[in-house]
PDB file of N, CA, C and O in Angstrom:
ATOM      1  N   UNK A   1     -11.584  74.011 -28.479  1.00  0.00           N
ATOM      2  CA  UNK A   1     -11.984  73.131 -27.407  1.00  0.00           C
ATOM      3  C   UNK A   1     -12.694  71.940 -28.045  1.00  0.00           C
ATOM      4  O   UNK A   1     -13.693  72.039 -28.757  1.00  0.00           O
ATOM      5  N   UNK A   2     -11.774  70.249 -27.559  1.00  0.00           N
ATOM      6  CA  UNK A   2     -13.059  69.438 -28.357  1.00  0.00           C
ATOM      7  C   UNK A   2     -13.793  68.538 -27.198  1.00  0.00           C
ATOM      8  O   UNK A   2     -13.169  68.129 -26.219  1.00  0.00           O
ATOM      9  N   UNK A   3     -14.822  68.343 -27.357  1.00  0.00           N
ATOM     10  CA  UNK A   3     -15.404  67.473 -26.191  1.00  0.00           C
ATOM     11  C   UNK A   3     -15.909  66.207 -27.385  1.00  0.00           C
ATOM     12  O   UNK A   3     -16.251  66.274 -28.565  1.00  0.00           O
ATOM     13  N   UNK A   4     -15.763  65.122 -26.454  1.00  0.00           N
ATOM     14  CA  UNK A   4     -16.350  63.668 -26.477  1.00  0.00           C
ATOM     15  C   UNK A   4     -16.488  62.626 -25.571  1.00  0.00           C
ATOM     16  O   UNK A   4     -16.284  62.818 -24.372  1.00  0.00           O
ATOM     17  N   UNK A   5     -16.848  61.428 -26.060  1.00  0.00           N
ATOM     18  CA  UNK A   5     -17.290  60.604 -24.648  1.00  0.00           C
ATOM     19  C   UNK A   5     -16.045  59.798 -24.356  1.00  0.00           C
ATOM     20  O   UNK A   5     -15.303  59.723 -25.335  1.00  0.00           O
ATOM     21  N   UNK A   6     -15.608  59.159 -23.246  1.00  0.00           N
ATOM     22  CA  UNK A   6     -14.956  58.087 -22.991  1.00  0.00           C
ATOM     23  C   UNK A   6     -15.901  56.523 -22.617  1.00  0.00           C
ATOM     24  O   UNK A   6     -15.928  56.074 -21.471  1.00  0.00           O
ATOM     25  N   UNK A   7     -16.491  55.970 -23.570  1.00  0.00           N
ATOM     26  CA  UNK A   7     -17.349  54.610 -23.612  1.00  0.00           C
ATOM     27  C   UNK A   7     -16.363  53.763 -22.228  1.00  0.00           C
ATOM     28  O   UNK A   7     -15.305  54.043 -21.664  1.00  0.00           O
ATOM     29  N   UNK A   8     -17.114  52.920 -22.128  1.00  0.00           N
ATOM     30  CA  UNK A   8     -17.083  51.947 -20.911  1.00  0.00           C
ATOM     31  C   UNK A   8     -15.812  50.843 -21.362  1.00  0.00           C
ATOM     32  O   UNK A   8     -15.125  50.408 -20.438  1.00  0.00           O
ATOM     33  N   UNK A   9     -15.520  50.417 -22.695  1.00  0.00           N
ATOM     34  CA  UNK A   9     -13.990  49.848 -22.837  1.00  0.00           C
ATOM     35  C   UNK A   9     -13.277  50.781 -23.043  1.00  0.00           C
ATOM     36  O   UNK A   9     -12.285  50.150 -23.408  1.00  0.00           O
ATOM     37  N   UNK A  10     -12.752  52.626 -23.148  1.00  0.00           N
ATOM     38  CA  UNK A  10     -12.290  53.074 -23.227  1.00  0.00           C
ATOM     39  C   UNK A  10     -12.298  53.518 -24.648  1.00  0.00           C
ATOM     40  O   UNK A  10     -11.485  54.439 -24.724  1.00  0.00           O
ATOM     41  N   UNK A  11     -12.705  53.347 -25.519  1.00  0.00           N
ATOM     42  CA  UNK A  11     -13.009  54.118 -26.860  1.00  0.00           C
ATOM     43  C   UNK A  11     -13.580  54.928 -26.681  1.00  0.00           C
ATOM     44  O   UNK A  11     -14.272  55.087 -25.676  1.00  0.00           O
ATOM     45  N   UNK A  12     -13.431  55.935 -27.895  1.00  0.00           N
ATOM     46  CA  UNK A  12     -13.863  57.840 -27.833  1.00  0.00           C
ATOM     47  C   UNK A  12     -14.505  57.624 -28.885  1.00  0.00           C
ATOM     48  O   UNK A  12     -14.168  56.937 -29.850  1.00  0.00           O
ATOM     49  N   UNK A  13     -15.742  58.394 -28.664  1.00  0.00           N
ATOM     50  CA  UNK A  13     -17.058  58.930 -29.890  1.00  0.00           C
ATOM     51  C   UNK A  13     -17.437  60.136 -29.351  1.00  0.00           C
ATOM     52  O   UNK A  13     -16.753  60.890 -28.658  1.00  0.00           O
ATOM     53  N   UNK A  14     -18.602  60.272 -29.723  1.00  0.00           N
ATOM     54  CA  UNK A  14     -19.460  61.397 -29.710  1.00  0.00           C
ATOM     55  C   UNK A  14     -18.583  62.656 -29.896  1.00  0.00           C
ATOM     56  O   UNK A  14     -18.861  63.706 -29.316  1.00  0.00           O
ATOM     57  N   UNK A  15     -17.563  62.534 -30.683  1.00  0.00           N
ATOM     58  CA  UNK A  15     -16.721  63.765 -31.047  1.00  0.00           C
ATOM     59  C   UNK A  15     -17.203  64.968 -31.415  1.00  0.00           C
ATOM     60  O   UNK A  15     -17.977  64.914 -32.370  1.00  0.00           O
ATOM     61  N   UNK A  16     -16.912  66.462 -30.787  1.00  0.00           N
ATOM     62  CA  UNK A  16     -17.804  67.806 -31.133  1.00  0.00           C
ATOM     63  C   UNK A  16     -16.254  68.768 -30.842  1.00  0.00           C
ATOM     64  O   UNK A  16     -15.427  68.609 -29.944  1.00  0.00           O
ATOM     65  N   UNK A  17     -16.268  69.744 -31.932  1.00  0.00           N
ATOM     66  CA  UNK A  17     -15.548  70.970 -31.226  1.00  0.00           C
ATOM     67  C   UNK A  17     -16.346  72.003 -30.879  1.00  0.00           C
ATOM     68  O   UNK A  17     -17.113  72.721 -31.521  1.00  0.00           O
ATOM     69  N   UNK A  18     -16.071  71.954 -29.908  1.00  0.00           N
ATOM     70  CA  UNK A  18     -16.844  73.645 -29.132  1.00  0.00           C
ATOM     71  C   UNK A  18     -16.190  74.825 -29.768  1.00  0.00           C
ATOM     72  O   UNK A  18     -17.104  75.559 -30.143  1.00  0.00           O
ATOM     73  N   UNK A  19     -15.606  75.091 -29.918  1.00  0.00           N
ATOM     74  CA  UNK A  19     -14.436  76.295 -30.449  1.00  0.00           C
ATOM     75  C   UNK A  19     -13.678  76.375 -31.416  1.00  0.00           C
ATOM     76  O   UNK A  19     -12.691  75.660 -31.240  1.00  0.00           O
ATOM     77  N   UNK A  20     -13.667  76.890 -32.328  1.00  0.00           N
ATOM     78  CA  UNK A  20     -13.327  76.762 -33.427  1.00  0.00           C
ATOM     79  C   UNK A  20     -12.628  78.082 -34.123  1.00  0.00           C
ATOM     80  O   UNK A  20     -13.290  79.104 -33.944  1.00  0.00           O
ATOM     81  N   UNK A  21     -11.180  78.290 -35.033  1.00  0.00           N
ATOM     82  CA  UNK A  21     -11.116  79.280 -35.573  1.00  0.00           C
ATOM     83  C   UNK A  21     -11.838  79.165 -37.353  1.00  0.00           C
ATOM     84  O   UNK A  21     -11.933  80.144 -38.093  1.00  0.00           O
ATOM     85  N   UNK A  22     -12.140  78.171 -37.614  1.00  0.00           N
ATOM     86  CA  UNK A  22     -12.536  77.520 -39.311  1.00  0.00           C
ATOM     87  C   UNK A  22     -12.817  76.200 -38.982  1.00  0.00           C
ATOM     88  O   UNK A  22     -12.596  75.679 -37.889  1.00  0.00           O
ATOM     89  N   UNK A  23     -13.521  75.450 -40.374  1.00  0.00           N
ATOM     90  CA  UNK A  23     -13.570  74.485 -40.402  1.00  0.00           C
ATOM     91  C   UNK A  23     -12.937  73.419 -40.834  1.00  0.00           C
ATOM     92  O   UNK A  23     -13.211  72.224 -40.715  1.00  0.00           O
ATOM     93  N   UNK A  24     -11.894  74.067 -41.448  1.00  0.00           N
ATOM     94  CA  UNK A  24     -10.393  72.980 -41.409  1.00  0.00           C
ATOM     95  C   UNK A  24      -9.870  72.945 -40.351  1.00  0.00           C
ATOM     96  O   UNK A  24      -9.518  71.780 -40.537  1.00  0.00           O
ATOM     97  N   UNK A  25      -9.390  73.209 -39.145  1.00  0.00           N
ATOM     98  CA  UNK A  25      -9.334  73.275 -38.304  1.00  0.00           C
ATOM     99  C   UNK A  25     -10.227  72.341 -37.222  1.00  0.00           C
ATOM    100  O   UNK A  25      -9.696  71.636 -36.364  1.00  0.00           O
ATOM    101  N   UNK A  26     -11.321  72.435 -37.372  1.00  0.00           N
ATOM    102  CA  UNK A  26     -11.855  71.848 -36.567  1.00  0.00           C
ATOM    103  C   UNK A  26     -11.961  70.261 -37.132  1.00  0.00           C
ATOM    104  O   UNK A  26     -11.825  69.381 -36.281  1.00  0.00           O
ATOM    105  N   UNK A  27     -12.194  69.868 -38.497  1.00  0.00           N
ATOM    106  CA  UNK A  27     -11.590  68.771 -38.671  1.00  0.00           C
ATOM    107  C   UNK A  27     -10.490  67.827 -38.960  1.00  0.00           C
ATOM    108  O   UNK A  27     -10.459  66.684 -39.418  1.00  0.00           O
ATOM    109  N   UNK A  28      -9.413  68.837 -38.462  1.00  0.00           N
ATOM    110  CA  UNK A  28      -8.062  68.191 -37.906  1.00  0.00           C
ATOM    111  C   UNK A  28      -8.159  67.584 -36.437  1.00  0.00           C
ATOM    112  O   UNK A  28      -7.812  66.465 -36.058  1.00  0.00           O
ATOM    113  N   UNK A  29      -8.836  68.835 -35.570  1.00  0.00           N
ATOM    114  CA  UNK A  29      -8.851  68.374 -34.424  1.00  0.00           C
ATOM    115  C   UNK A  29      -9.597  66.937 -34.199  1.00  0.00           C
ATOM    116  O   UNK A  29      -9.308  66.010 -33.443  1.00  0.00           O
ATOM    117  N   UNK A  30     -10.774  67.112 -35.232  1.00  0.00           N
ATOM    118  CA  UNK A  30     -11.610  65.748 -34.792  1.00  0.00           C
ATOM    119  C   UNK A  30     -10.969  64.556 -35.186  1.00  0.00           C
ATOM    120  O   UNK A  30     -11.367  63.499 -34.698  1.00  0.00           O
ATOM    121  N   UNK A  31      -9.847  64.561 -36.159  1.00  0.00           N
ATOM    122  CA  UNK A  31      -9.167  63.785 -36.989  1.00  0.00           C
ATOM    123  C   UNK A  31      -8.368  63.278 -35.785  1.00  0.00           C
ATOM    124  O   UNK A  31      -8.344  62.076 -35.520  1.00  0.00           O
ATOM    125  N   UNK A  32      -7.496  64.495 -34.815  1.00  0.00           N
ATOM    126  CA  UNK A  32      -6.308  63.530 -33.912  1.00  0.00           C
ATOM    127  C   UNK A  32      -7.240  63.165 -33.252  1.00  0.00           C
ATOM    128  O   UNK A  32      -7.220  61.938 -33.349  1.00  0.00           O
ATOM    129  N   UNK A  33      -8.468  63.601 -32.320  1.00  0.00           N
ATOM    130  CA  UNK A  33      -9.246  63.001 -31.610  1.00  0.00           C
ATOM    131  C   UNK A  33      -9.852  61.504 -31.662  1.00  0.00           C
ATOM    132  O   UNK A  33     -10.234  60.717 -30.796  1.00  0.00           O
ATOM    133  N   UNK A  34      -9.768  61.471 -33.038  1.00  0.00           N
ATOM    134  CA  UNK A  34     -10.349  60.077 -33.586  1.00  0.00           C
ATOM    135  C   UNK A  34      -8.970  58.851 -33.286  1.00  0.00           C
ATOM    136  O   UNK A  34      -9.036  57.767 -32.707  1.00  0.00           O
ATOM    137  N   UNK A  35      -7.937  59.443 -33.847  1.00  0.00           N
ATOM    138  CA  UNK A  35      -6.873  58.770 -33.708  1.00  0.00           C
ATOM    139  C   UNK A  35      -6.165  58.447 -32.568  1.00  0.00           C
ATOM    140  O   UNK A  35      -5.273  57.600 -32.554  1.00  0.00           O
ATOM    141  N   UNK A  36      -6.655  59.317 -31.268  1.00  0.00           N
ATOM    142  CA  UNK A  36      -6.023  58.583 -29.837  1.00  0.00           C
ATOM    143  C   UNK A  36      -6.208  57.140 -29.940  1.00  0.00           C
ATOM    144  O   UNK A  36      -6.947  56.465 -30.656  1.00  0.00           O
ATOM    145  N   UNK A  37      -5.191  56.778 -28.879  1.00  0.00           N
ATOM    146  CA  UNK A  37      -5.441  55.288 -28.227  1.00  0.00           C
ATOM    147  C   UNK A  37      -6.536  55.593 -27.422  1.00  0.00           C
ATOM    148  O   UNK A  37      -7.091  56.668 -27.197  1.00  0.00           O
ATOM    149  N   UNK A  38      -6.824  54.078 -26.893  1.00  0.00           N
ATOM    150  CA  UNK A  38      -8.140  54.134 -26.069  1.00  0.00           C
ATOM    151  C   UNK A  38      -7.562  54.672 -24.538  1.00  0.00           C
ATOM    152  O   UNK A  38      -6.470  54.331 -24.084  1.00  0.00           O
ATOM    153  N   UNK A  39      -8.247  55.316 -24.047  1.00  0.00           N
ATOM    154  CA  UNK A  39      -8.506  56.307 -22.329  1.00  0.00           C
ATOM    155  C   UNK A  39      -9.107  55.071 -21.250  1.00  0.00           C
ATOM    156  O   UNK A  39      -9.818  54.080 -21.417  1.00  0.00           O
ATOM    157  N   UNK A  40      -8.563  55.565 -20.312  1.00  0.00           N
ATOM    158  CA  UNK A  40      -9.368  54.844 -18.980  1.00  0.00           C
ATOM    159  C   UNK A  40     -10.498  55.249 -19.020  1.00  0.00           C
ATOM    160  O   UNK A  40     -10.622  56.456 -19.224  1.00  0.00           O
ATOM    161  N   UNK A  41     -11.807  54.379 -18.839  1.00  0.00           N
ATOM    162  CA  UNK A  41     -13.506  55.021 -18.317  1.00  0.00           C
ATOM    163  C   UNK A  41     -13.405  55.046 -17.328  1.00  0.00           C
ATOM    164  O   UNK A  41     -12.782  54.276 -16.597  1.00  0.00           O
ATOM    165  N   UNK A  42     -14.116  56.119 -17.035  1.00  0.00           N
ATOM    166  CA  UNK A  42     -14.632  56.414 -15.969  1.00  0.00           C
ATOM    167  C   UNK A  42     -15.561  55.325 -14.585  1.00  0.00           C
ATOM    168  O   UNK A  42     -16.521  54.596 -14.836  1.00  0.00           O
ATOM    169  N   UNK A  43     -15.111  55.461 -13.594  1.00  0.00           N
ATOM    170  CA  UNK A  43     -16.043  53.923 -12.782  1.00  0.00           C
ATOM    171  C   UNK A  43     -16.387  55.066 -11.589  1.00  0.00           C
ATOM    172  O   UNK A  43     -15.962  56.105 -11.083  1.00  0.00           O
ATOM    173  N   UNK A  44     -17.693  53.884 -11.513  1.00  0.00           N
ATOM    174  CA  UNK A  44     -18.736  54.509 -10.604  1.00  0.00           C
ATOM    175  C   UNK A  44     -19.265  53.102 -10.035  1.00  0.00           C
ATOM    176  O   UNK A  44     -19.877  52.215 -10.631  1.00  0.00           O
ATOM    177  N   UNK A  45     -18.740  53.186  -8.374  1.00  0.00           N
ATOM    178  CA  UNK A  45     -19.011  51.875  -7.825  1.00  0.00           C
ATOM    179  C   UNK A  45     -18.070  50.990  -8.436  1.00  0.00           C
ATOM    180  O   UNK A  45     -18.368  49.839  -8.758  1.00  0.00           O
ATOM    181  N   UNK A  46     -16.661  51.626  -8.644  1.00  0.00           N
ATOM    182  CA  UNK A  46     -16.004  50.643  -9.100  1.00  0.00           C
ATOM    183  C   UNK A  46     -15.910  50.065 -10.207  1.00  0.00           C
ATOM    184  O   UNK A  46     -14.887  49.467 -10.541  1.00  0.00           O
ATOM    185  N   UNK A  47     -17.194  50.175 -11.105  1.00  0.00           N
ATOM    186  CA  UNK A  47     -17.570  49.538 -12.456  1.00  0.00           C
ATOM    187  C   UNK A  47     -17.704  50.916 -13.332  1.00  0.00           C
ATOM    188  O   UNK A  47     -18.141  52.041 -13.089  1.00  0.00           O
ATOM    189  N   UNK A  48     -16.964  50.113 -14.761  1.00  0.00           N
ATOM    190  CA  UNK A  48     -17.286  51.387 -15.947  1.00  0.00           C
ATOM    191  C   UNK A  48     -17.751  51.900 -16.464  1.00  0.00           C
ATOM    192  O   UNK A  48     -18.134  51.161 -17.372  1.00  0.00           O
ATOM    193  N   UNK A  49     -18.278  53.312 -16.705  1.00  0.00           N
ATOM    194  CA  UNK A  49     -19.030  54.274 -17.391  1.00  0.00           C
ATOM    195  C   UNK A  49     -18.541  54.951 -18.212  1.00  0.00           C
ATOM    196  O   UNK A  49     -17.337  55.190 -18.297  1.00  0.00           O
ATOM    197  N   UNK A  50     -19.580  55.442 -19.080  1.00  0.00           N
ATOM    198  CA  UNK A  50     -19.001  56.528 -19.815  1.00  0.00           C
ATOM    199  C   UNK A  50     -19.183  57.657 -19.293  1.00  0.00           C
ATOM    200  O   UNK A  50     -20.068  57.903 -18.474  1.00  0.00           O
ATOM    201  N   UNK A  51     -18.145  58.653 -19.830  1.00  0.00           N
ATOM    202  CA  UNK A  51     -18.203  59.930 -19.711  1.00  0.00           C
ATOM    203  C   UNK A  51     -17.466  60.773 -20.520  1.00  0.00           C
ATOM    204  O   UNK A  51     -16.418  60.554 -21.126  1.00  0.00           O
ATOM    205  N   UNK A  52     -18.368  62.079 -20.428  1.00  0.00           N
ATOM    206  CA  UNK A  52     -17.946  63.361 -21.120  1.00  0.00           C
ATOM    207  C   UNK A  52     -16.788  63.973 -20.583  1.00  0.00           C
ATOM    208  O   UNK A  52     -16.531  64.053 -19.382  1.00  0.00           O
ATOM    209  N   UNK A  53     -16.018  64.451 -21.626  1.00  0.00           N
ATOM    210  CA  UNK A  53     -14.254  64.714 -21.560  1.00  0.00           C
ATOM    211  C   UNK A  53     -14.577  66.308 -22.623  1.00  0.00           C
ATOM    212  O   UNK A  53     -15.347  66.624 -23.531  1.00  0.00           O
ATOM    213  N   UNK A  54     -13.626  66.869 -21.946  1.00  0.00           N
ATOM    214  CA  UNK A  54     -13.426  68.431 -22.772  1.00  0.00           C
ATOM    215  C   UNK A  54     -12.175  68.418 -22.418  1.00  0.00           C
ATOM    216  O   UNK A  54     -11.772  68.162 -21.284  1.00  0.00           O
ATOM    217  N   UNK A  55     -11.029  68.888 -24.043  1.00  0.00           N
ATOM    218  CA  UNK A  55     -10.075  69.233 -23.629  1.00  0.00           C
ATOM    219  C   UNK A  55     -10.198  70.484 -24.865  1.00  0.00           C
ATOM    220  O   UNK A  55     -11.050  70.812 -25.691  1.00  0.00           O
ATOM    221  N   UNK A  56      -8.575  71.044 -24.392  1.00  0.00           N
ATOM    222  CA  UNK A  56      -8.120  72.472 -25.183  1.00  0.00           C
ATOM    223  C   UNK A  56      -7.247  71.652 -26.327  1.00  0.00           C
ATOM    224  O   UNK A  56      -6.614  70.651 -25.992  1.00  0.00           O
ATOM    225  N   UNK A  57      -7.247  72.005 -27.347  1.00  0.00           N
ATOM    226  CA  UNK A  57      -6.934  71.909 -28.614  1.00  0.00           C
ATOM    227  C   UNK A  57      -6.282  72.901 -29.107  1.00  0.00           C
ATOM    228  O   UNK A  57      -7.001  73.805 -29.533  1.00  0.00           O
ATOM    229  N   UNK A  58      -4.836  73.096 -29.228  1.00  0.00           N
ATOM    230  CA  UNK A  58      -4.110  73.573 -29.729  1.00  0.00           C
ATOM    231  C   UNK A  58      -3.349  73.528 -30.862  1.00  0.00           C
ATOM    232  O   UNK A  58      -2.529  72.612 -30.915  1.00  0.00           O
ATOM    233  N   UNK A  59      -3.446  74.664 -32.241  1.00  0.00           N
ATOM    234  CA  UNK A  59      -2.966  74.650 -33.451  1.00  0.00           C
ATOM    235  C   UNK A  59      -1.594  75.864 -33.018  1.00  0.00           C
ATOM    236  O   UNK A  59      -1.614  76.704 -32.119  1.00  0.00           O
ATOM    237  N   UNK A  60      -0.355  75.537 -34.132  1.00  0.00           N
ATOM    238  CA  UNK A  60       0.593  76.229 -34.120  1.00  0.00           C
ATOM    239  C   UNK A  60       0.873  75.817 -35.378  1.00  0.00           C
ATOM    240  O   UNK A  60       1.291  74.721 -35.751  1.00  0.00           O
ATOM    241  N   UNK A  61       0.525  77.094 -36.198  1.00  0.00           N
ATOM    242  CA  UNK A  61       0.375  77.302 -37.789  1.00  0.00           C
ATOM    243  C   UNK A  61       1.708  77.778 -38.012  1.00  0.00           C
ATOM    244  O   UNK A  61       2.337  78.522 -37.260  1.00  0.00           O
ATOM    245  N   UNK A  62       2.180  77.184 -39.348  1.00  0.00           N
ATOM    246  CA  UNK A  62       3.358  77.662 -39.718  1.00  0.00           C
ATOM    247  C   UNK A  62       3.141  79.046 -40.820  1.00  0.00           C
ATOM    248  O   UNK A  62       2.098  79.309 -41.420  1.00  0.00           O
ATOM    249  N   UNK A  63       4.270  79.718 -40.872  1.00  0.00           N
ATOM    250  CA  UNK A  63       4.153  80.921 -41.582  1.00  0.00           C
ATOM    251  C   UNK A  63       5.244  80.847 -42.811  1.00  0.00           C
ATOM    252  O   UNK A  63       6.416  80.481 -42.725  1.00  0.00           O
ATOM    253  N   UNK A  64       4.465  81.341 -44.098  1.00  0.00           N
ATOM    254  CA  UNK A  64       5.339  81.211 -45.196  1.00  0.00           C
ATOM    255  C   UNK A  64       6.501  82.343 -44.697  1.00  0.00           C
ATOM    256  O   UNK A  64       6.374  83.344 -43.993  1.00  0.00           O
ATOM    257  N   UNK A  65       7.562  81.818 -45.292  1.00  0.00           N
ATOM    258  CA  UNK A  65       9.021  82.471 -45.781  1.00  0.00           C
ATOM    259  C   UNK A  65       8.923  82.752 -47.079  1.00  0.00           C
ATOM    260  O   UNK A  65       9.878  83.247 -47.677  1.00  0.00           O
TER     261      UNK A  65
END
């Protein structure tokens, strides 16, 4: 699971994984996280805010032959 913010022009920080199987792993996830395009912010009254985002993060490990 990684949570971070969506800032008020739509850039992502405050990157964290909640859930984790290792720590390679978890800095892959923060790696694609970093690498999205920018997200819609959040508006309140119409005007933009930031806000906190949690999504599920899914690995599908390959297996030696």
């Amino acid at each position: 699971m990684g949570r971070f913010v969506i800032e008020k022009d739509g850039s992502l920080s405050n990157f964290k994984v909640l859930r984790s199987p290792g720590e390679s792993l978890s800095n892959e996830a923060i790696r694609v996280m970093k690498e999205s395009p920018p997200w819609n912010p959040g508006l309140q009254d119409g005007k933009p805010v930031r806000v906190q985002y949690s999504i599920p993060v899914a690995f599908t490990l390959a297996t030696e032959e």
